[in-house]
MARGU-967594 format. One record per residue (C-alpha): x, y, z; residue number from 1; residue in three letters; chain. Coordinates in steps of 0.1 Angstrom, whole numbers, plus 2048, in hexadecimal, padded with zeros to 3 digits. Layout:
// MARGU-967594
  east  north   up    n  res  chain
     X      Y    Z  NUM  ALA      A
...
This chain:
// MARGU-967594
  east  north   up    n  res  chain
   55B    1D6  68D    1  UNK      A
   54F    1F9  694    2  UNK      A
   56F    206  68D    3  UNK      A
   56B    1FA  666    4  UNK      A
   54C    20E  665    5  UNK      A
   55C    22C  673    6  UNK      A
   57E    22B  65C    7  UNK      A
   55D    227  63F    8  UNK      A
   54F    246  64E    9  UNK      A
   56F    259  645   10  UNK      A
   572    24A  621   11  UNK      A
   551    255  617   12  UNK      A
   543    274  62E   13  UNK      A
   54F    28A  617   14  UNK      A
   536    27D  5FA   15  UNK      A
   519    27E  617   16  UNK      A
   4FC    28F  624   17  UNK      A
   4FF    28E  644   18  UNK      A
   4DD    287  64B   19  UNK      A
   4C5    291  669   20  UNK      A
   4BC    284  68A   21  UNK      A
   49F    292  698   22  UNK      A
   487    28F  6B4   23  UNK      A
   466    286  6A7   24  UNK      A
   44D    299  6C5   25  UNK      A
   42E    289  6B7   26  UNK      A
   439    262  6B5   27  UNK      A
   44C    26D  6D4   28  UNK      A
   42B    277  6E7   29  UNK      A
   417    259  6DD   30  UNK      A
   431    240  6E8   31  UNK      A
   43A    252  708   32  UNK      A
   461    250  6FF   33  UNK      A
   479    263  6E4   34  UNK      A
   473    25A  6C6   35  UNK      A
   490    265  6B0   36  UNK      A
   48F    266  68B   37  UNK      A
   4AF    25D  676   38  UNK      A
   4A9    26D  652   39  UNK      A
   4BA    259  639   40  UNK      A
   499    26B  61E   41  UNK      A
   4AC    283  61C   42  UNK      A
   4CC    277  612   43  UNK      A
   4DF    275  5F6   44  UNK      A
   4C7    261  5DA   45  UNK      A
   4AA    263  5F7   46  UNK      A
   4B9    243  60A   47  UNK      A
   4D3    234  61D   48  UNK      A
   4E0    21F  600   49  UNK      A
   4FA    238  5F5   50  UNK      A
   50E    232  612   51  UNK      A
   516    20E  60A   52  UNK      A
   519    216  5E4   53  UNK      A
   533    22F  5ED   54  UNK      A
   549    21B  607   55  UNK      A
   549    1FF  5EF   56  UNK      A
   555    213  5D2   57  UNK      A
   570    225  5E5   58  UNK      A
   57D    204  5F5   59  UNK      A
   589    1F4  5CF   60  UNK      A
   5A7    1F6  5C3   61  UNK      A
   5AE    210  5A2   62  UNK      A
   5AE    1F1  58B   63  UNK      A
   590    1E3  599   64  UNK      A
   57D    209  595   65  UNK      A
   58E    20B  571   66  UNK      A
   57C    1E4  56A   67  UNK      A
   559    1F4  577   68  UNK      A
   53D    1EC  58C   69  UNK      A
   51F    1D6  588   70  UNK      A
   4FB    1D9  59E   71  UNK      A
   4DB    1CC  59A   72  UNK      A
   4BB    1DD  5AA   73  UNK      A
   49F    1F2  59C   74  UNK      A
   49F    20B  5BD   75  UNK      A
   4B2    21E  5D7   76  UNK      A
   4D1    204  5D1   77  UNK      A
   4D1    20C  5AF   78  UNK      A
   4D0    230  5B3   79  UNK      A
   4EA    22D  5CE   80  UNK      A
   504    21B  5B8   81  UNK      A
   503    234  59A   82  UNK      A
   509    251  5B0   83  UNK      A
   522    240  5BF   84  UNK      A
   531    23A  59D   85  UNK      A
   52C    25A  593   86  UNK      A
   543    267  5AE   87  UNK      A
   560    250  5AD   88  UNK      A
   55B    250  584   89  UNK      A
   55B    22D  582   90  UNK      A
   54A    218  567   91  UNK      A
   52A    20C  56F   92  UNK      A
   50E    1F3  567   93  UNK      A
   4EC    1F4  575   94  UNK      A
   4D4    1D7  56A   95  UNK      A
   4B0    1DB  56F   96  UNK      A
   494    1C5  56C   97  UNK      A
   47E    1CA  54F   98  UNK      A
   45E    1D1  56B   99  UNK      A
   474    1EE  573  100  UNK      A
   45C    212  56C  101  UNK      A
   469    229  55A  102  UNK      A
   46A    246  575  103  UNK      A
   481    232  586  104  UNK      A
   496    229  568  105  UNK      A
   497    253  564  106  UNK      A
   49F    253  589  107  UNK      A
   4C1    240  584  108  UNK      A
   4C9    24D  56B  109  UNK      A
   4C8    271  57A  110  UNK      A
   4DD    266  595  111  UNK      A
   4F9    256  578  112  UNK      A
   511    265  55E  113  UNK      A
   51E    256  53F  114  UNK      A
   534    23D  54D  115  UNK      A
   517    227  559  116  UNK      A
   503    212  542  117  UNK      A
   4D9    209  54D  118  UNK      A
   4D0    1E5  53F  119  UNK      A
   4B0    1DC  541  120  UNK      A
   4B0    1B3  540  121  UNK      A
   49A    199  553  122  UNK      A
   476    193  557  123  UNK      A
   47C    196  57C  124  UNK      A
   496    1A1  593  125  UNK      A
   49F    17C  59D  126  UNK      A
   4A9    179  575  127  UNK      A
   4BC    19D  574  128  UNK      A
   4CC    194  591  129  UNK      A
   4D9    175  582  130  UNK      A
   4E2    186  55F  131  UNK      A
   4F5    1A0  572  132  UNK      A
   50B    188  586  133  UNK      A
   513    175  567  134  UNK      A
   51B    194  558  135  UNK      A
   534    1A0  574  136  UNK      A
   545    17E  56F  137  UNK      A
   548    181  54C  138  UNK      A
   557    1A2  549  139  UNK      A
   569    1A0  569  140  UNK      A
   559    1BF  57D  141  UNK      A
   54F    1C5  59F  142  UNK      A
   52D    1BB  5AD  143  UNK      A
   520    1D6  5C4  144  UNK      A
   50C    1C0  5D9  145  UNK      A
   4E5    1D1  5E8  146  UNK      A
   4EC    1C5  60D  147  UNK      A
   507    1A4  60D  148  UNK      A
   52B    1B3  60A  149  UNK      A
   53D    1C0  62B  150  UNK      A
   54A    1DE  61D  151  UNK      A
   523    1E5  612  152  UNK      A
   517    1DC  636  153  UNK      A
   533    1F7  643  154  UNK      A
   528    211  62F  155  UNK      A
   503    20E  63E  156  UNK      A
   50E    20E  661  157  UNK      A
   51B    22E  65C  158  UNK      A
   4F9    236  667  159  UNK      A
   500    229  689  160  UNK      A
   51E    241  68C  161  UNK      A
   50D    25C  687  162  UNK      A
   4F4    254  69D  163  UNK      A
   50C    24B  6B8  164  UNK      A
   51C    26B  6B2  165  UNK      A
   4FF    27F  6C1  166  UNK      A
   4E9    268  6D8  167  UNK      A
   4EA    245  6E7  168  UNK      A
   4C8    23A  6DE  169  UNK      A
   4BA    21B  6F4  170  UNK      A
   4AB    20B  6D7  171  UNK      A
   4B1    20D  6B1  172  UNK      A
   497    200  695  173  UNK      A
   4A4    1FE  674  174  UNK      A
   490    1ED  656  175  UNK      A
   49D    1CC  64B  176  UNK      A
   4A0    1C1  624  177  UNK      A
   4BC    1AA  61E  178  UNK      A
   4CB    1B9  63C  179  UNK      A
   4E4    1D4  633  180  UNK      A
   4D8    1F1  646  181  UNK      A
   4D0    1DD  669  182  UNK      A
   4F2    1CA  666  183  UNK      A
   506    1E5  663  184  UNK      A
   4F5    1F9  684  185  UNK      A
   4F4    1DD  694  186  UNK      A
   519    1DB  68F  187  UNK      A
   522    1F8  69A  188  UNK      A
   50E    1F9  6BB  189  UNK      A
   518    1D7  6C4  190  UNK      A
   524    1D0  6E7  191  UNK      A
   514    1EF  6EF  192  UNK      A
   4F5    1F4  701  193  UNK      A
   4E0    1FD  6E9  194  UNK      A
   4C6    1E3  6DC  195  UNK      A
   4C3    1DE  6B3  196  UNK      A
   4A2    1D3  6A7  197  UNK      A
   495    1CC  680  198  UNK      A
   474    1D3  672  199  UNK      A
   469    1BC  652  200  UNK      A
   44B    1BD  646  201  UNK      A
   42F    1A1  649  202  UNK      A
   431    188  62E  203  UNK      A
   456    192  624  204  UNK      A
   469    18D  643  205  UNK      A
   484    177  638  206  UNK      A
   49C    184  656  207  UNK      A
   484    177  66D  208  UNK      A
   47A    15D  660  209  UNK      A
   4A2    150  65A  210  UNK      A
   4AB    15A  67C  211  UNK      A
   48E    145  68E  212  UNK      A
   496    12A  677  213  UNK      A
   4BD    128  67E  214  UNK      A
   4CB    12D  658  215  UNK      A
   4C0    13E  63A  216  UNK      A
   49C    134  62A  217  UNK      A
   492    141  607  218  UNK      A
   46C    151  60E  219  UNK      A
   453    142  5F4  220  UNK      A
   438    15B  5F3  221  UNK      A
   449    17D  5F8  222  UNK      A
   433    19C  5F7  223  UNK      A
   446    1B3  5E4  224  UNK      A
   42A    1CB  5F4  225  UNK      A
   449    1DC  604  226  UNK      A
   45E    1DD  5EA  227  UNK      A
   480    1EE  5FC  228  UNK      A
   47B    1D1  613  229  UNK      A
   475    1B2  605  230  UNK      A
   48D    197  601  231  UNK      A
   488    174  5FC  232  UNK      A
   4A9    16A  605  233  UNK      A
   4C3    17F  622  234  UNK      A
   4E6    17D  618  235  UNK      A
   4FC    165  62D  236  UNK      A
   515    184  639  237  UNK      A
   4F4    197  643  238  UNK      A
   4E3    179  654  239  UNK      A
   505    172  66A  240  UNK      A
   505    193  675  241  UNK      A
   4E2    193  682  242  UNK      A
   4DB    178  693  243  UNK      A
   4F9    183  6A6  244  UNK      A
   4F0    1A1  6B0  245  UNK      A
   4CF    1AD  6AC  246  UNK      A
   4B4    1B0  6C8  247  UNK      A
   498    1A6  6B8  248  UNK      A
   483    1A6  693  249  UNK      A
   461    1B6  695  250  UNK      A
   449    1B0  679  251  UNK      A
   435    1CB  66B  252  UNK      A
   40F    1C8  659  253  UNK      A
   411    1D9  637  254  UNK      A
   3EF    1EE  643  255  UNK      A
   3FD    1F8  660  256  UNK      A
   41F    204  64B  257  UNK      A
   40D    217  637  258  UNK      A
   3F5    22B  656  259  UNK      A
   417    234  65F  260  UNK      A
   423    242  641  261  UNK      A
   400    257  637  262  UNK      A
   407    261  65C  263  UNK      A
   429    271  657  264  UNK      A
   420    27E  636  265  UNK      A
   3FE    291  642  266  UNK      A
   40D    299  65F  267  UNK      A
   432    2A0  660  268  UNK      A
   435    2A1  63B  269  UNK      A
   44E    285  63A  270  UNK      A
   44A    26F  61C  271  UNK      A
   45A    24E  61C  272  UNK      A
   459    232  60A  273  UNK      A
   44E    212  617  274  UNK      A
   469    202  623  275  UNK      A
   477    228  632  276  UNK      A
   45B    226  64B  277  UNK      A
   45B    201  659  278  UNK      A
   470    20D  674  279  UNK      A
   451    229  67C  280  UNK      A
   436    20A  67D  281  UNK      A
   450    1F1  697  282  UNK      A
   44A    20A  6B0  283  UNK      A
   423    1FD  6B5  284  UNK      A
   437    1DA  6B9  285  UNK      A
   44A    1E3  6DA  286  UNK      A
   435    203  6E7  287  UNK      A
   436    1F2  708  288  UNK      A
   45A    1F0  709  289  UNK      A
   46A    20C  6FF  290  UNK      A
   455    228  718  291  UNK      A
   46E    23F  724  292  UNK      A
   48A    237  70E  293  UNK      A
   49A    241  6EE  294  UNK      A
   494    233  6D1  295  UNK      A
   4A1    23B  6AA  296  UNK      A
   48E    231  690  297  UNK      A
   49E    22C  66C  298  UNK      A
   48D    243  654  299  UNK      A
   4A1    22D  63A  300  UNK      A
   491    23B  617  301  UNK      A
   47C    256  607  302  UNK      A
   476    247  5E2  303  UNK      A
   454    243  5DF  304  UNK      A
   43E    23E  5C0  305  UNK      A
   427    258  5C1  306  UNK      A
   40E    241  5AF  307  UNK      A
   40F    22B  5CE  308  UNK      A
   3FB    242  5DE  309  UNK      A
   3DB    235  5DA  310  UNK      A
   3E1    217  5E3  311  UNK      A
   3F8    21F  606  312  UNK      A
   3D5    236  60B  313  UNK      A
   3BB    217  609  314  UNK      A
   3D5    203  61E  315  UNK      A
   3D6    21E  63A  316  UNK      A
   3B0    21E  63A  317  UNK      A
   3AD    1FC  63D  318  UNK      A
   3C5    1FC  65D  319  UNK      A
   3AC    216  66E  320  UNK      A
   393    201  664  321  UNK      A
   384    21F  651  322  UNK      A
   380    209  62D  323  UNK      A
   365    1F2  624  324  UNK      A
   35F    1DF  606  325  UNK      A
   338    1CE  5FF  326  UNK      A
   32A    1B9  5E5  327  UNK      A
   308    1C7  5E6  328  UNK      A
   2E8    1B9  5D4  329  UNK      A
   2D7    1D2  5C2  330  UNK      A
   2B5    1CF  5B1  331  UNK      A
   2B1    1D8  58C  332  UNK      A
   29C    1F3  591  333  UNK      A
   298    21C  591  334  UNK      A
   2A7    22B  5B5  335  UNK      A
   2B4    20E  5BC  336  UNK      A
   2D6    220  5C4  337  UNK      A
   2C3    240  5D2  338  UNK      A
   2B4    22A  5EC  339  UNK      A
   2D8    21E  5F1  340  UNK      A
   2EC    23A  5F7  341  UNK      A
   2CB    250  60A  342  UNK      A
   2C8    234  625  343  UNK      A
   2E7    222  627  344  UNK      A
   307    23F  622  345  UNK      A
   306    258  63B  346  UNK      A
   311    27A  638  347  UNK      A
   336    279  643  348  UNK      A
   338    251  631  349  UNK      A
   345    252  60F  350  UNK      A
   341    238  5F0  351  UNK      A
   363    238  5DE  352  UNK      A
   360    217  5CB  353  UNK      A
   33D    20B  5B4  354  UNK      A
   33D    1F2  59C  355  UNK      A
   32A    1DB  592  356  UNK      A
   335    1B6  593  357  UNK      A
   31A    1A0  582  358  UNK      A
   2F8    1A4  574  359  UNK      A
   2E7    185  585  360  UNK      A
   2C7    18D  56F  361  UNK      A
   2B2    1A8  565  362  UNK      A
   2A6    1AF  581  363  UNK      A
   2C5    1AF  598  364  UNK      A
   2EA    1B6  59B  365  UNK      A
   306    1B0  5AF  366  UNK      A
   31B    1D5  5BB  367  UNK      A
   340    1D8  5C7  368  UNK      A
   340    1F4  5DF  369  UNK      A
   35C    204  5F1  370  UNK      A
   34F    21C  612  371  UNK      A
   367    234  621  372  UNK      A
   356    235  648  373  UNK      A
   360    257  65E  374  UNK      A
   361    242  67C  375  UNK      A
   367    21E  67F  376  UNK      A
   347    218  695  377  UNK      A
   332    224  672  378  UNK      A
   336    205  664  379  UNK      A
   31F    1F1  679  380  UNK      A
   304    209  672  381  UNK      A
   309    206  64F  382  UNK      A
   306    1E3  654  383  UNK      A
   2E4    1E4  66A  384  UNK      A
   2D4    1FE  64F  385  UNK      A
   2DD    1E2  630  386  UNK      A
   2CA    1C7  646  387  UNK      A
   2AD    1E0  652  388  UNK      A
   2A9    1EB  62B  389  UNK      A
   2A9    1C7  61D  390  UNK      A
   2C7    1CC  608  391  UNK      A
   2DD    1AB  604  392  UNK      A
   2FF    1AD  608  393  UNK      A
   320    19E  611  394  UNK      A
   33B    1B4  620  395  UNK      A
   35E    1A5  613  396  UNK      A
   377    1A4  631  397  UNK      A
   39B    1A7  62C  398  UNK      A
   3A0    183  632  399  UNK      A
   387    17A  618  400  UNK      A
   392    165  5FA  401  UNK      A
   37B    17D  5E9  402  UNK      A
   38D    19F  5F4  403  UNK      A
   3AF    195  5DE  404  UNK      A
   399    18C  5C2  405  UNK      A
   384    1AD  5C3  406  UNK      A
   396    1C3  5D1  407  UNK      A
């Protein structure tokens, strides 16, 4: 099928960005190997979703473009679709769940002309998802599907072209969602010797979990932590395709995703959004295998909420180990927190989280404390000096029942 994604490549290059592929010296040095970067941030509405947007559109017929288009999605696919729309000027309606922020709303919109309509409709996506389809039935339109339509998968293997077109990697990790992206590299590179691998992240890896399973599952308890990336349910065309032909599924900690993307932020100034740097954080998964080779990674998306931040920061701490929460006893008296942060915090330690929980009595009261350690060895000083200076304390671990309560 490789030659469907390369008659898609000549529909909709045109409309593209062809975007980078670069070798990454630093990831490259600390796996031994080449580590190659394919930069779908900076493409056309920040990620890869324009290119299966666009090879859908162009495929209809004029009287299925005069009817219009139909997508639901509060992201990238979203995005995608109305620029899409905008370029073939065909009719288009986005719905949107009503969780949807308003800088994204802004976002699409941006990327859309007059001809397309935003709805905003469903409590949750599973509901606007539903509304939309009965809507697209009703008025007889065209459902631009986020991953499970062929003509969709083709337009997102056009990444593998234009790899192919300038290297043969050994080894190509692409983030899985409903499986889109992956099925269409894999598709192109199959029968060839290059191996295709998908990175989902822990708690949302409904690929995986499918694929070991031998048919389609519907995930329960999805963590939506990853929001480019988490699907409940993979599409039957996208499931097909992968357990076909990809390598393996590797499945990524959400602490250790975002390390990775603080890392190429602070570092390489790269921003990416979660799901944009999944492919970054399956390299730890197979370090021992892919010394010496080359390898491209899928930087599939750059669309990341700026007020995330804080968040992706304590989560990057916490995978260094550098983060430490405490319920502290603290007796109702004068220098009680003096005595505190004099003989327990040392100079390079910082307190960046104090509250206090419950007043047992008068006389004492329970603290929440957050410590930001300089070296993950501080922390069992800290501990010793909270024994040695009689303070009572519990420090919440990230398995706690306490810590998702708290924290």
């Amino acid at each position: 099928m490789s030659n469907k994604i390369v008659e898609s490549y000549g529909l909709i290059n045109s409309h593209l960005k062809q975007t980078p592929l670069e070798l990454h010296e630093r990831l490259s040095k600390h796996y031994e190997c080449e580590i190659y970067l394919k930069r779908e941030d900076q493409q056309l509405t920040r990620s890869f979703k324009i290119r299966g947007a666009l090879n859908k559109i162009s495929k209809l017929t004029e009287e299925e473009k005069k009817k219009g288009i139909v997508c639901a999605s509060a992201g990238n696919h979203a995005q995608g679709v109305a620029l899409a729309a905008k370029i073939f000027n065909v009719p288009c309606h986005i719905f949107l769940p009503k969780i949807t922020p308003l800088q994204k709303i802004k976002q699409i919109e941006y990327y859309s002309n007059d001809n397309c309509e935003i709805l905003v409709d469903g409590d949750f996506f599973s509901k606007t998802l539903e509304i939309a389809l009965k809507f697209t039935e009703e008025n007889n339109k065209v459902f631009v599907h986020p991953f499970n339509d062929i003509d969709v998968i083709y337009g997102q293997g056009t990444i593998g072209f234009e790899i192919g077109a300038q290297m043969t990697p050994d080894i190509i990790l692409c983030p899985i969602g409903g499986g889109g992206l992956v099925s269409g590299i894999a598709t192109y590179f199959s029968n060839q010797c290059v191996q295709v691998m998908g990175v989902e992240p822990k708690n949302s890896a409904s690929m995986k979990e499918a694929i070991d399973k031998g048919k389609i599952v519907s995930l329960e308890n999805s963590d939506n932590f990853v929001d480019g990336a988490s699907v409940k349910r993979v599409g039957d065309v996208t499931f097909e395709i992968c357990k076909k032909e990809l390598s393996d599924v590797l499945i990524v900690d959400n602490n250790r995703l975002c390390f990775d993307m603080i890392d190429l932020y602070q570092k390489d100034g790269i921003v990416t959004e979660p799901a944009g740097a999944l492919s970054v954080s399956g390299l730890t998964e197979i370090k021992d295998k892919i010394k010496g080779k080359k390898v491209v990674c899928i930087i599939s998306g750059g669309n990341n909420d700026v007020t995330r931040y804080p968040e992706i920061m304590e989560k990057s701490l916490q995978y260094q180990n550098l983060l430490h929460y405490y319920l502290v006893e603290f007796n109702q008296t004068p220098g009680e927190l003096k005595k505190f942060i004099n003989n327990i915090i040392s100079d390079k330690d910082d307190i960046i989280r104090f509250e206090y929980i419950k007043k047992t009595n008068k006389y004492k009261g329970n603290v929440l404390i957050g410590i930001q350690v300089d070296e993950p060895t501080n922390v069992n000083e800290i501990n010793s000096k909270l024994n040695y200076f009689n303070f009572k304390f519990q420090e919440i671990k990230r398995n706690d029942l306490l810590y998702d309560y708290l924290i």
